[in-house]
BAMIGU-894830 format. One record per residue: chain; residue in three letters; residue number from 1; x, z, y of N, C-alpha, C in turn. Coordinates in pm, 1 decimal. Atoms other than C-alpha are relative to their C-alpha. Layout:
! BAMIGU-894830
+-------+-----+-----+----------+----------+----------+----------+----------+----------+----------+----------+----------+
| chain | res |   n |      nc1 |      nc3 |      nc2 |     cac1 |     cac3 |     cac2 |      cc1 |      cc3 |      cc2 |
+-------+-----+-----+----------+----------+----------+----------+----------+----------+----------+----------+----------+
|     A | ALA | NUM |        X |        Z |        Y |        X |        Z |        Y |        X |        Z |        Y |
...
+-------+-----+-----+----------+----------+----------+----------+----------+----------+----------+----------+----------+
//
This chain:
! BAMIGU-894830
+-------+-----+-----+----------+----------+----------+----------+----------+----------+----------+----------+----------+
| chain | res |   n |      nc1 |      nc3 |      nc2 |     cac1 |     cac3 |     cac2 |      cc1 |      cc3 |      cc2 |
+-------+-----+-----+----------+----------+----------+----------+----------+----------+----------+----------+----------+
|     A | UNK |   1 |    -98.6 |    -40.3 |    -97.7 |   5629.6 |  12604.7 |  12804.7 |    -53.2 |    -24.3 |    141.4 |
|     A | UNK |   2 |      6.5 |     16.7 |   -115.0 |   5481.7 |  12416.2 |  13097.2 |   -103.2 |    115.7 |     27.2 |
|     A | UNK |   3 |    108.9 |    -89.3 |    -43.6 |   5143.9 |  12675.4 |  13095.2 |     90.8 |    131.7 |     19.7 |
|     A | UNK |   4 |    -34.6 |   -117.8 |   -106.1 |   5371.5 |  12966.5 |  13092.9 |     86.1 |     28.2 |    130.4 |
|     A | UNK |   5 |   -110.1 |     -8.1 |   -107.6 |   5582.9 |  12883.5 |  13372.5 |    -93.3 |    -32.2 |    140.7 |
|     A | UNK |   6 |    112.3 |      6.6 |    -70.3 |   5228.2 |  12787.3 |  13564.6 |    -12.6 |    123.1 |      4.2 |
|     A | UNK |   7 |     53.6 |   -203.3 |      7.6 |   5111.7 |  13175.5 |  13481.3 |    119.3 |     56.9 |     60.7 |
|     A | UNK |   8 |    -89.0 |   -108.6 |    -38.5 |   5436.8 |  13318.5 |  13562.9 |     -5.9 |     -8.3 |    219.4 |
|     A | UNK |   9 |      4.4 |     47.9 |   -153.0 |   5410.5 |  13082.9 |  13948.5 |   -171.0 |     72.2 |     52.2 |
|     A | UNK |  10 |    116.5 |    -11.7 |    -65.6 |   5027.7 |  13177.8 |  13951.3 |    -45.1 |    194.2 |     28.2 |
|     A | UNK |  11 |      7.4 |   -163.7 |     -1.1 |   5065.1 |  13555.8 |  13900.2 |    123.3 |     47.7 |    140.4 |
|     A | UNK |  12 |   -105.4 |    -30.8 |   -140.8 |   5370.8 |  13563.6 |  14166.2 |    -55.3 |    -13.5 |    106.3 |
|     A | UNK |  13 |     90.4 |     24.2 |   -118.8 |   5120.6 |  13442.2 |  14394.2 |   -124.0 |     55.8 |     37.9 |
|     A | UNK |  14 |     93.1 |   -112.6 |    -43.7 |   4870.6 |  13685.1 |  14345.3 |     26.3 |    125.6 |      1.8 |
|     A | UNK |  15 |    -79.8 |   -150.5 |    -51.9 |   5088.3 |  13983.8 |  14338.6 |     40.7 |    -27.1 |    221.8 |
|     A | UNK |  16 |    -88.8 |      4.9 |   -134.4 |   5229.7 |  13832.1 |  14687.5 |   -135.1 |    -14.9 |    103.9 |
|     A | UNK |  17 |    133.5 |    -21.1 |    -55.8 |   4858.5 |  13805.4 |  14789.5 |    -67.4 |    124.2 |     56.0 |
|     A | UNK |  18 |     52.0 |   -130.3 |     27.1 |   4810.6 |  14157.8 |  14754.8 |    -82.6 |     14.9 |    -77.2 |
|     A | UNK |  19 |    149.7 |    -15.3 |     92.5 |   4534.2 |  14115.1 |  14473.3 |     33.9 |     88.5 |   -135.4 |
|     A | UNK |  20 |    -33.1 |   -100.8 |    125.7 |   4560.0 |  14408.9 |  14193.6 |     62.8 |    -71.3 |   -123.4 |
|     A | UNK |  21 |   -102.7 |     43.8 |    145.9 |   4832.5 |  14398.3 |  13921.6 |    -79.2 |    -62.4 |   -150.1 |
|     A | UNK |  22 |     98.1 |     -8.3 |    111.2 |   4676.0 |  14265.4 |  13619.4 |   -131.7 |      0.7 |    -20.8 |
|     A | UNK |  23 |    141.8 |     -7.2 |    -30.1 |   4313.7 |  14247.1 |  13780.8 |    -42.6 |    168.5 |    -30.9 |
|     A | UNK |  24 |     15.8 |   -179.1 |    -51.1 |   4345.4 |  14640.8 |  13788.4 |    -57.5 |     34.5 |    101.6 |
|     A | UNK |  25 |     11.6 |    -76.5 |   -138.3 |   4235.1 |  14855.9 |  14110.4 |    105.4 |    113.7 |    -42.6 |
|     A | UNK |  26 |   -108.1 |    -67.6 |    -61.5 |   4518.0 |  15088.9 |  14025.6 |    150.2 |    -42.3 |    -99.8 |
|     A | UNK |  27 |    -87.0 |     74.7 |    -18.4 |   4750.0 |  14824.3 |  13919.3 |     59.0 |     41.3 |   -174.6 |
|     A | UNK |  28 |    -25.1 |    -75.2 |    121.8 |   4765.7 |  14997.5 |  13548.6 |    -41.8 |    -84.3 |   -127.9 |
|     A | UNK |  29 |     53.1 |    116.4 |     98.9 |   4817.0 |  14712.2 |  13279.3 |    -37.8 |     48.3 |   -166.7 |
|     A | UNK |  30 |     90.1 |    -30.1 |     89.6 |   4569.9 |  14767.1 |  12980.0 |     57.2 |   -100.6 |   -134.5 |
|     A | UNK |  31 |    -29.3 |     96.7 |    119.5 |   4745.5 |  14632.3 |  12679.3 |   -144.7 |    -30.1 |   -133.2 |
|     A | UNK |  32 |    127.3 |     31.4 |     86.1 |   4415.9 |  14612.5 |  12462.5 |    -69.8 |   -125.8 |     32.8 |
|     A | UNK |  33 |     60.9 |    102.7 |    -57.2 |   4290.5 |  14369.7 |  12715.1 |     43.8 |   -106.8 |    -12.0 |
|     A | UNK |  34 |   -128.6 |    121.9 |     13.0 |   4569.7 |  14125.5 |  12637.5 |     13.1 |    -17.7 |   -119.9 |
|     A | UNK |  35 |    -33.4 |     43.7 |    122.4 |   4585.5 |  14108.7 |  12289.1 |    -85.9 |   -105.8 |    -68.0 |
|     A | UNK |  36 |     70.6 |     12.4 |     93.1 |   4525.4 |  13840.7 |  12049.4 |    -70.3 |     52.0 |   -117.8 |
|     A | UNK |  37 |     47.5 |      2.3 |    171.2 |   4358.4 |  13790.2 |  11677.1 |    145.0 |     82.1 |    -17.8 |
|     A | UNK |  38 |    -77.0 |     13.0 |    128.6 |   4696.3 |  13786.7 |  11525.8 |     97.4 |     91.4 |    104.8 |
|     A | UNK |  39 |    -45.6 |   -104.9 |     -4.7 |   4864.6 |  13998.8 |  11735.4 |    -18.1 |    145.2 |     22.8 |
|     A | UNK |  40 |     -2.5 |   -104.3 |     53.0 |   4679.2 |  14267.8 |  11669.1 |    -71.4 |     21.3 |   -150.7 |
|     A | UNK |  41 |    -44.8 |    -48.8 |    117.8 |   4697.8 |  14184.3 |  11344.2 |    150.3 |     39.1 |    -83.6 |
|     A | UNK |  42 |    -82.0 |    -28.1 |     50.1 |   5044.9 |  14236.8 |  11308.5 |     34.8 |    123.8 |     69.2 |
|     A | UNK |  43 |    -43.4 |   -117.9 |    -95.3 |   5041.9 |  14561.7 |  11548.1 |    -74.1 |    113.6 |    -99.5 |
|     A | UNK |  44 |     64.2 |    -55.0 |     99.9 |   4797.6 |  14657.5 |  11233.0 |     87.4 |     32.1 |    -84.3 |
|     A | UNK |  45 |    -63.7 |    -17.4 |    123.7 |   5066.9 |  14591.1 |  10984.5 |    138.8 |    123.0 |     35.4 |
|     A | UNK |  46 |    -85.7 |    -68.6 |    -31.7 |   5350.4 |  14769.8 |  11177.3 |    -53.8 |    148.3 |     -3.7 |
|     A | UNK |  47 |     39.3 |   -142.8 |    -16.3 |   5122.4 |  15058.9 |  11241.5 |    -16.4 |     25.6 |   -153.5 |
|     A | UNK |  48 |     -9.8 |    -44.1 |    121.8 |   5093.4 |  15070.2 |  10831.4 |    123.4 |     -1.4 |     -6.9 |
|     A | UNK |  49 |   -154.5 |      5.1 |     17.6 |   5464.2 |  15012.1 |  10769.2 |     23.7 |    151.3 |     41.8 |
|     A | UNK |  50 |    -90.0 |   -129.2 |    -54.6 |   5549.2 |  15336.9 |  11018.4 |    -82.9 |    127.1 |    -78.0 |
|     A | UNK |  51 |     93.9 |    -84.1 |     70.8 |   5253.6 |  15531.3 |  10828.0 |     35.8 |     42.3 |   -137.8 |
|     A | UNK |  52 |    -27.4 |    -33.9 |    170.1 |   5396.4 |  15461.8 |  10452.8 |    153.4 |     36.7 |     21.1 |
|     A | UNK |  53 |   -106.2 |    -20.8 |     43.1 |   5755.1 |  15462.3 |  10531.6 |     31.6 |    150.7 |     68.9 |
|     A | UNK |  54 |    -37.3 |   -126.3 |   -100.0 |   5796.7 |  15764.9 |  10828.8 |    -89.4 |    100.0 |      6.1 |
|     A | UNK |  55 |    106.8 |    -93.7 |     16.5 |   5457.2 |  15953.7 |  10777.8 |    -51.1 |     -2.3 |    137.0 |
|     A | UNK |  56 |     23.6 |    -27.7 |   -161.7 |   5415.9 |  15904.3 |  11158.8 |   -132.0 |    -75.9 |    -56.4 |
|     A | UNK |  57 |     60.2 |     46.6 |    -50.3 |   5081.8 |  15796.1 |  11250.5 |    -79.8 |    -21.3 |    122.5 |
|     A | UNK |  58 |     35.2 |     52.5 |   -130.4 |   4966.6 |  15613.1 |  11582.8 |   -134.6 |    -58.9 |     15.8 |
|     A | UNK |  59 |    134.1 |     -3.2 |    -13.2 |   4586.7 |  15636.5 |  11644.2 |      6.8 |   -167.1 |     91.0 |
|     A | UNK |  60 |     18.2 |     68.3 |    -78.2 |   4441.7 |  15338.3 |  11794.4 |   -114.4 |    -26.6 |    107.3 |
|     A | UNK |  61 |    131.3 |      1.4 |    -91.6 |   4205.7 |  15450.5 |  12032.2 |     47.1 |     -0.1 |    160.8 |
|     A | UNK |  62 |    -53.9 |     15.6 |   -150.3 |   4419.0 |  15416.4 |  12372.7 |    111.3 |   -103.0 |      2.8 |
|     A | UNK |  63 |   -117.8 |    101.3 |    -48.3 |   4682.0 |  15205.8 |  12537.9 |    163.8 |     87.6 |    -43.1 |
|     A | UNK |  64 |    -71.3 |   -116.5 |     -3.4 |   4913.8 |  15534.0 |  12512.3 |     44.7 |      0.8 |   -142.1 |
|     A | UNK |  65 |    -27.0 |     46.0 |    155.9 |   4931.8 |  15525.3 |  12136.8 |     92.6 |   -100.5 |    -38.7 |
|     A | UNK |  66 |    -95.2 |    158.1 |     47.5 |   5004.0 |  15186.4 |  12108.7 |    107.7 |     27.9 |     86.9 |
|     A | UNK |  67 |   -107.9 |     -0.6 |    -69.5 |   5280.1 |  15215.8 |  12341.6 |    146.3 |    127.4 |    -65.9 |
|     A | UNK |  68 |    -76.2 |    -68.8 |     66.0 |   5394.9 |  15503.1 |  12167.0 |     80.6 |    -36.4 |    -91.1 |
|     A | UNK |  69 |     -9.3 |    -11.2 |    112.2 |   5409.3 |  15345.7 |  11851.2 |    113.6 |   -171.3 |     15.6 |
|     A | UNK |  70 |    -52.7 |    130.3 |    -59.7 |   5581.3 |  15023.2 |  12020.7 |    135.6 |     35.2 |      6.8 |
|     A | UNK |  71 |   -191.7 |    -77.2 |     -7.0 |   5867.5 |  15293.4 |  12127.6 |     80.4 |     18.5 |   -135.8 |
|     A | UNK |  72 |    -67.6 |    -95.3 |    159.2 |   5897.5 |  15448.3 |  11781.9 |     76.6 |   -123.3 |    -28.5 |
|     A | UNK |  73 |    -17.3 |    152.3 |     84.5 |   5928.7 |  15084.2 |  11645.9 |    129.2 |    -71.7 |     59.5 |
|     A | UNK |  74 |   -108.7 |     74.8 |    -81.4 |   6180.2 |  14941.9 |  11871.5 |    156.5 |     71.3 |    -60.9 |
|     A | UNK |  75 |    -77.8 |    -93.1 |    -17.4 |   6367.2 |  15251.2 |  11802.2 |    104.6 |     -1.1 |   -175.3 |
|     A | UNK |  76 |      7.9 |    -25.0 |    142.1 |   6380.3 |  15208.2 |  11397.9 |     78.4 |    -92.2 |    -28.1 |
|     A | UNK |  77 |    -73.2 |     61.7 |     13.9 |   6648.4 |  15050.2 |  11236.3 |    -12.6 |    -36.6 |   -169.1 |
|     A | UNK |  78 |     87.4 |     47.6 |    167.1 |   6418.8 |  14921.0 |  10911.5 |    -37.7 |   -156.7 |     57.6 |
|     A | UNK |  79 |     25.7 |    132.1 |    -32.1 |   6430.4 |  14535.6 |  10886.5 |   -152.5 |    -36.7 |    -30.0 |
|     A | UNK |  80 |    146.2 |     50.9 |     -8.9 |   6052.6 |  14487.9 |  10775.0 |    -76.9 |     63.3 |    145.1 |
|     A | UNK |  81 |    132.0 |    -10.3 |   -130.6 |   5922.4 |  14696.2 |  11083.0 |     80.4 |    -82.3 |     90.4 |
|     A | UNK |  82 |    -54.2 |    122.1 |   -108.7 |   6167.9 |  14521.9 |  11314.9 |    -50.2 |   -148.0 |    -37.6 |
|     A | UNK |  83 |     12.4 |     95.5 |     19.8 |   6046.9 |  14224.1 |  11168.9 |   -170.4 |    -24.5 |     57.6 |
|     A | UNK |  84 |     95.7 |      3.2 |    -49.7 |   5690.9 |  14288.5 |  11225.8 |    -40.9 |     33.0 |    129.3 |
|     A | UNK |  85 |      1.2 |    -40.3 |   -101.8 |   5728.1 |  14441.6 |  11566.5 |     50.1 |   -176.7 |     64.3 |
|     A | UNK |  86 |      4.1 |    108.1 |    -24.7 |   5908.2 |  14095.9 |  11645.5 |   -129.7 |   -124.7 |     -7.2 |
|     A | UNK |  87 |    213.0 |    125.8 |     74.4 |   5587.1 |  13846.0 |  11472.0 |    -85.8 |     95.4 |     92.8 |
|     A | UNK |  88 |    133.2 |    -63.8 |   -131.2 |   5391.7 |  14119.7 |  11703.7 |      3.6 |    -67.3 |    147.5 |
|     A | UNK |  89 |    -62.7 |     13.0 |   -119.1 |   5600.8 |  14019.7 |  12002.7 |    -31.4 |   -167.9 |     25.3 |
|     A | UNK |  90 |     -7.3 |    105.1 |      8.9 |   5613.9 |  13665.6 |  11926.6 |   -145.4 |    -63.7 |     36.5 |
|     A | UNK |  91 |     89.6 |     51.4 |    -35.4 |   5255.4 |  13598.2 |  11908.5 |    -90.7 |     88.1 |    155.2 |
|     A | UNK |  92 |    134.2 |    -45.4 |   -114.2 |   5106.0 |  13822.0 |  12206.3 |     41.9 |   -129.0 |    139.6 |
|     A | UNK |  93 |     -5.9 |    101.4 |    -73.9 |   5081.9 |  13636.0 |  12533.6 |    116.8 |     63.9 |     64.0 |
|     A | UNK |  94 |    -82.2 |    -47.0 |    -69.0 |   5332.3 |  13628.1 |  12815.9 |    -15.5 |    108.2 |     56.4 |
|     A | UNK |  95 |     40.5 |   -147.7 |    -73.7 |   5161.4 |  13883.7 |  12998.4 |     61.6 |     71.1 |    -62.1 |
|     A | UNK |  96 |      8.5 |   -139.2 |     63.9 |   5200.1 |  14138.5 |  12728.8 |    199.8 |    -32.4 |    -83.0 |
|     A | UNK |  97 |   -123.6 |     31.4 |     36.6 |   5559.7 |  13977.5 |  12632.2 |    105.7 |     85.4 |    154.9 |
|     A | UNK |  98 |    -70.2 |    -96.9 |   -130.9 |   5696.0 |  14059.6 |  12992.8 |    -56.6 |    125.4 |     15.1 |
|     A | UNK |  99 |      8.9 |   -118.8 |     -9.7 |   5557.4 |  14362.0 |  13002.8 |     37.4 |    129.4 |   -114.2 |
|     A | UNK | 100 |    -87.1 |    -85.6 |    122.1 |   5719.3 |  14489.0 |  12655.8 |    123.2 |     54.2 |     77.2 |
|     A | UNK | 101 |   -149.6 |    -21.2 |    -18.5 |   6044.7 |  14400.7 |  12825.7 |     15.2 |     75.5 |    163.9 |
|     A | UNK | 102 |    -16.4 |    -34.7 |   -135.3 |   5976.4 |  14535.2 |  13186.2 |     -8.7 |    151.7 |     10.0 |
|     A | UNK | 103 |     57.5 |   -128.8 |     24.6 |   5743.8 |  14813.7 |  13111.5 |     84.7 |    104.9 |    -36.6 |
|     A | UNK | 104 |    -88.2 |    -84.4 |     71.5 |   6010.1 |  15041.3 |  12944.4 |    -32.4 |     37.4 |   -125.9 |
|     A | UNK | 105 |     74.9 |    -41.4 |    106.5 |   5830.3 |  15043.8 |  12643.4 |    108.3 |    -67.8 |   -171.6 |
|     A | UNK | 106 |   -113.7 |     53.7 |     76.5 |   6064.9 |  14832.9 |  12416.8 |    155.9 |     59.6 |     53.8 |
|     A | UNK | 107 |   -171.3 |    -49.3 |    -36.2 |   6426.8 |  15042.1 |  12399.5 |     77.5 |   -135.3 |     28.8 |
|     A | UNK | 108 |   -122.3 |    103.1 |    -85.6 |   6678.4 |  14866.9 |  12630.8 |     73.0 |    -50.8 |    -63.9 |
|     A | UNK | 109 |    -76.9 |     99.7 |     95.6 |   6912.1 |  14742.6 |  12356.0 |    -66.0 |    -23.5 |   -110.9 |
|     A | UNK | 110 |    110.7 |     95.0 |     71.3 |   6633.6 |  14590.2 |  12140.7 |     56.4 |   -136.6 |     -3.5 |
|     A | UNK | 111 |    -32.2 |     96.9 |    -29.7 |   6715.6 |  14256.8 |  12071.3 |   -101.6 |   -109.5 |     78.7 |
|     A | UNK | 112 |     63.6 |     47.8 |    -86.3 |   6424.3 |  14129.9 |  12250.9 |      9.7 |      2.7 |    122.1 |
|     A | UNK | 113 |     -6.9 |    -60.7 |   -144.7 |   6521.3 |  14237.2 |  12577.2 |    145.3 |   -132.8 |    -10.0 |
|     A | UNK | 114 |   -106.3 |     98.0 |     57.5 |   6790.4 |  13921.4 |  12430.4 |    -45.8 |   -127.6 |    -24.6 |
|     A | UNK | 115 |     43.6 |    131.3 |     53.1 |   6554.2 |  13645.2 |  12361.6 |     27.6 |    -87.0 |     75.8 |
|     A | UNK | 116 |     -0.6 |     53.6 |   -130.7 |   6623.0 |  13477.2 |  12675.5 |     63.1 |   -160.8 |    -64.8 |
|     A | UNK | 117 |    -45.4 |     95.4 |      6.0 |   6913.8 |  13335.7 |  12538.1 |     -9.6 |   -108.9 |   -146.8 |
|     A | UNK | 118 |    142.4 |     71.0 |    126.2 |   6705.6 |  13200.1 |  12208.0 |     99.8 |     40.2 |   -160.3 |
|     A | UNK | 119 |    -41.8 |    -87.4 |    172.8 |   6966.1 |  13364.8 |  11916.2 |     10.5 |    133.9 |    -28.3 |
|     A | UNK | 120 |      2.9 |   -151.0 |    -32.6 |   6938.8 |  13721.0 |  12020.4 |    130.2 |     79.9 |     19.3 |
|     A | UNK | 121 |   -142.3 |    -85.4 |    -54.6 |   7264.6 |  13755.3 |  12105.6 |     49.2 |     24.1 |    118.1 |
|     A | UNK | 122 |     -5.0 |    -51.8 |   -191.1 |   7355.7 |  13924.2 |  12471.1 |    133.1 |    -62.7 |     40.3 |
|     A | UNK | 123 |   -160.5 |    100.4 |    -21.1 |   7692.9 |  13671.2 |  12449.7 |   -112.9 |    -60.3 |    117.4 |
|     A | UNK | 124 |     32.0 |     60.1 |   -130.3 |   7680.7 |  13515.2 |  12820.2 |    -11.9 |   -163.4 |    -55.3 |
+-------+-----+-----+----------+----------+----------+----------+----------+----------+----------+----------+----------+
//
């Protein structure tokens, strides 16, 4: 807890610096660059899950893809991919955690866009 609340103070201070988003030059955050081991091994398992159950498949040769396949997923109302899309969520870093929920890439009533308050429920 204390390191991400260091990263969240040390990144506020280099956005307010003016120094590129994400160590970008056009400020354009590279989710490939951010991923662990294990969370992209479970961005592996989700991308099988949406492959056997929906026939969709989401190449993994860009950022665009994955993001695609991030939307689909959010979107799906199947408890094993929600489950693995979560264990995806859970282990990437903060970076790539705030930027699920900022980015627009995770649908707005997701319950992640809910973790805040730590049972996923949007009760005040």
């Amino acid at each position: 807890m204390l390191l991400k609340s260091l990263w969240r103070k040390t990144s506020r201070s280099t956005a307010a610096a003016g120094e590129p988003e994400h160590g970008h030059p056009a400020g354009r955050f590279r989710l490939r660059d951010h991923l662990t081991y294990t969370g992209d091994y479970h961005l592996e398992r989700l991308s099988k899950l949406l492959e056997l159950r929906y026939h969709r498949q989401f190449p993994w040769n860009s950022d665009d893809h994955i993001r695609s396949m991030i939307q689909f997923a959010s979107r799906v109302q199947d408890q094993d991919i929600q489950r693995e899309l979560l264990l995806f969520y859970l282990n990437c870093s903060p970076t790539v955690q705030e930027y699920l929920k900022t980015g627009g890439i995770v649908d707005g009533s997701h319950y992640i866009h809910n973790a805040e308050s730590g049972n996923g429920n949007s009760r005040p």
